[in-house]
C-alpha positions as CSV (number, residue, x, y, z in Angstrom):
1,X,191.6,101.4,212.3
2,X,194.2,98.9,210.8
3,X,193.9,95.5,210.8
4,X,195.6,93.5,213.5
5,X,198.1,92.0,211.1
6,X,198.9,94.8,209.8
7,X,199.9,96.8,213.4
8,X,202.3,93.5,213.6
9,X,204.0,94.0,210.7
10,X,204.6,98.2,211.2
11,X,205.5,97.1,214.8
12,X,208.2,94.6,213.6
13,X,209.3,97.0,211.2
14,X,210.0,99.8,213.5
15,X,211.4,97.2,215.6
16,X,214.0,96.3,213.1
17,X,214.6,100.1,212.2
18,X,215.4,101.4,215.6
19,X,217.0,98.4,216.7
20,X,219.7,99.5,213.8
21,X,219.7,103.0,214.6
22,X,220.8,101.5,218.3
23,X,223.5,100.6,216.6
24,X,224.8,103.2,214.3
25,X,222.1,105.9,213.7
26,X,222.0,107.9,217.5
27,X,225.0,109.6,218.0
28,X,223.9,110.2,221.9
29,X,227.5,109.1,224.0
30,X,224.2,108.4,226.5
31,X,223.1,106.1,225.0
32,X,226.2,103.9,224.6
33,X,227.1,103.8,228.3
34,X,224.7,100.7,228.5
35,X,224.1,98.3,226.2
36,X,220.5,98.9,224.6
37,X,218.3,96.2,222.7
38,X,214.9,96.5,221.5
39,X,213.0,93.9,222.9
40,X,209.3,94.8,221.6
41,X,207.2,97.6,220.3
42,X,203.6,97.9,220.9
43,X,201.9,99.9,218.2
44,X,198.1,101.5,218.5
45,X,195.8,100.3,216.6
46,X,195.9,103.6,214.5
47,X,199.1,103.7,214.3
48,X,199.4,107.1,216.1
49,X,201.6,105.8,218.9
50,X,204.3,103.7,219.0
51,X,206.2,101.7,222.6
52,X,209.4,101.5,222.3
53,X,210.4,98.7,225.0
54,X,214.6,98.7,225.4
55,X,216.4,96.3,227.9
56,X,219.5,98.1,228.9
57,X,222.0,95.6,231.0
58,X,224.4,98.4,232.9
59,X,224.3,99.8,236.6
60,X,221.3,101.8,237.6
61,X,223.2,105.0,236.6
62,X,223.8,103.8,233.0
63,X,220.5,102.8,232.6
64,X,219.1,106.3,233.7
65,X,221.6,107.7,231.1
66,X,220.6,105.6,228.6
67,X,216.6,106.2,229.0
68,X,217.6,110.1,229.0
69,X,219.7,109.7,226.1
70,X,216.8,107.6,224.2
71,X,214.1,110.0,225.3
72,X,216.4,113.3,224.3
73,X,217.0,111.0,220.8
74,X,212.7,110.9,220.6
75,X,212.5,113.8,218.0
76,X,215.5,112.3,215.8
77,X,214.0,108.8,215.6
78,X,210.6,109.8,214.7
79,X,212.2,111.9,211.9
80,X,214.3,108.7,211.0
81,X,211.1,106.1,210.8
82,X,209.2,108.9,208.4
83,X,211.9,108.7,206.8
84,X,212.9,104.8,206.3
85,X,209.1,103.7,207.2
86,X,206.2,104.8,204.5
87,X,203.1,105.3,206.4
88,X,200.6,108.4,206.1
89,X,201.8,109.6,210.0
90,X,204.3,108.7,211.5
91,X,203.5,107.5,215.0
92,X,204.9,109.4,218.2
93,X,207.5,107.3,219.6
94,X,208.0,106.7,223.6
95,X,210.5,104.9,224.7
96,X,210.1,102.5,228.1
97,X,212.4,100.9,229.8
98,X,211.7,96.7,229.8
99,X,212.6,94.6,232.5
100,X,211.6,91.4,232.4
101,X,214.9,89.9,231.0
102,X,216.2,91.0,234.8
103,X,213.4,90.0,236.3
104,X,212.8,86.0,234.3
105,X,216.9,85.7,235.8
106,X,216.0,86.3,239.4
107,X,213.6,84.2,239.6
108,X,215.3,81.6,237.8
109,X,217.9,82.1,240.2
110,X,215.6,81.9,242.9
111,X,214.4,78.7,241.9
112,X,217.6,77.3,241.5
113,X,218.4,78.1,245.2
114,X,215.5,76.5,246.2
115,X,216.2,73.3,244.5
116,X,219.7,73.4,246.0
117,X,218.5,73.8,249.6
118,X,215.8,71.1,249.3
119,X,217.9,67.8,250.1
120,X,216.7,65.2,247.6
121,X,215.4,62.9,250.3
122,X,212.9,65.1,251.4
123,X,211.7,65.5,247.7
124,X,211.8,61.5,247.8
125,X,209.6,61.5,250.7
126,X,206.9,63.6,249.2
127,X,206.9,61.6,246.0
128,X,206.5,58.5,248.2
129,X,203.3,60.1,250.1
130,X,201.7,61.5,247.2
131,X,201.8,58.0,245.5
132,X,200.4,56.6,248.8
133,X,197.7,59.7,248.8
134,X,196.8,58.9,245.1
135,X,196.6,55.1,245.7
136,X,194.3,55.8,249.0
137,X,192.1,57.6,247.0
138,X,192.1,55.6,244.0
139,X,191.0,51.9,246.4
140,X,188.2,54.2,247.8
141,X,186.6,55.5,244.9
142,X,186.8,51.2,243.7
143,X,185.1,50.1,247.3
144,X,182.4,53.0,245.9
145,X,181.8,51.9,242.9
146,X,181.4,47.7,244.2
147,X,179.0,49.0,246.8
């Protein structure tokens, strides 16, 4: 079993290397309908397996053509990181489809829509009561402590 630190660093490094065969090694017309990024790979810790997560930004049907392209492109990239990578096995790659990206904007654009709707005097209001709460609570526990 490898060490922690070292299942980082072969996880960065195939990282790195698929992220620039992305870019110029797969010749898949797949897998340029949506724009593909690697945005983490989770390695075993015997370096058997390798997770390959890509965010692809595109419709749903690009997306589905890109995760076929990637997965039909499987056998070439494991060939590639024997190749560029020196370990004693090269680890079975899968890729997965990652999306939190999509998922961290709509709820960032959820929240933003809730602080539109709430008017600010309503947020004013609560401020107010919650001082009055905390200042309720903080004269009773002083009348506690006199007694």
């Amino acid at each position: 079993m490898a060490t922690s630190r070292r299942v980082s660093r072969v996880s960065e490094l195939i990282k790195r290397e698929v992220s620039q065969m992305l870019l110029s090694g797969i010749k898949d017309d797949r897998v340029g309908t949506g724009m593909v990024s690697v945005t983490d790979v989770d390695v075993s810790g015997d370096l058997q397996h390798a997770k390959v997560f890509v965010s692809i930004y595109g419709s749903d049907e690009a997306r589905e053509e890109t995760m076929a392209g990637l997965k039909s492109a499987t056998g070439y990239v494991r060939s590639e990181l024997g190749q560029r990578v020196r370990l004693r096995r090269t680890p079975e790659v899968i890729f997965v489809e990652d999306r939190s990206i999509e998922r961290g904007t709509r709820v960032l654009s959820l929240i933003n829509q809730l602080s539109q709707d709430r008017k600010p005097d309503d947020a004013a209001a609560e401020i107010d009561q919650d001082a009055d709460d905390w200042e309720q609570d903080l004269v009773g526990a002083e009348d506690e402590d006199e007694d």
